[in-house]
C-alpha positions, 0 to 999 in steps of 0.5 A: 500500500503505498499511501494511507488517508487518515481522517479524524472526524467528530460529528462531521455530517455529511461533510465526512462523507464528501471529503472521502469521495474528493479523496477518491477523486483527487486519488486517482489510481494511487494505491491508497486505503482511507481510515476514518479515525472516530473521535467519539462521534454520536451523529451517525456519519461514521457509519453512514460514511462507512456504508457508502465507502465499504473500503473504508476502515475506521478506529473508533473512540469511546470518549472525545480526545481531540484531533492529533490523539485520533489522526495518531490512532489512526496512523497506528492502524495505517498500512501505507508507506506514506501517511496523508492526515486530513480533517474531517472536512477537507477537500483536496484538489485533483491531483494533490494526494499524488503530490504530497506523496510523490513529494515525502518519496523524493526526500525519502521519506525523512520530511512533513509536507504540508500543502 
């Protein structure tokens, strides 16, 4: 697996939802896996995202811990080589997944690249 998509959500409604599909947009064919990193969310749209994106995987937070303690649970769980974090809510642009991971490679790995 070449790239891993961590989200943290916390009861992000729809927006989850749309950020999973810009991600497969933005995607391409990269080899990627999306993991959904739950922080305790009670609005249904973990398991509303999940059944509209069966790839999906998710971690799941019994209590509220905030952003970085869920992406670092869901980096724990990753399989990619190179870990993506976003938020809940994000949009990315065609092409810039691909970008960013291409980007961590050429430096081997020993950098954070934000866009």
């Amino acid at each position: 697996m070449r790239v891993s998509l961590v989200i943290a959500a916390h009861n992000e409604g729809d927006k989850l939802w749309k950020t999973i599909e810009s991600c497969a947009q933005a995607s391409g064919k990269l080899d990627y896996e999306v993991v959904v990193s739950d922080d305790a969310s009670t609005d249904g749209s973990i398991d509303e995202a999940l059944r509209r994106f069966p790839r999906t995987r998710s971690m799941r937070s019994g209590e509220r811990q905030g952003a970085s303690p869920a992406k670092a649970s869901g980096a724990a769980t990753a399989r990619g080589e190179t870990l993506v974090f976003l938020d809940g809510h994000c949009k990315p642009e065609r092409g810039a997944i691909e970008r960013l991971a291409s980007s961590v490679e050429l430096l081997s790995g020993r950098a954070i690249i934000t866009p």
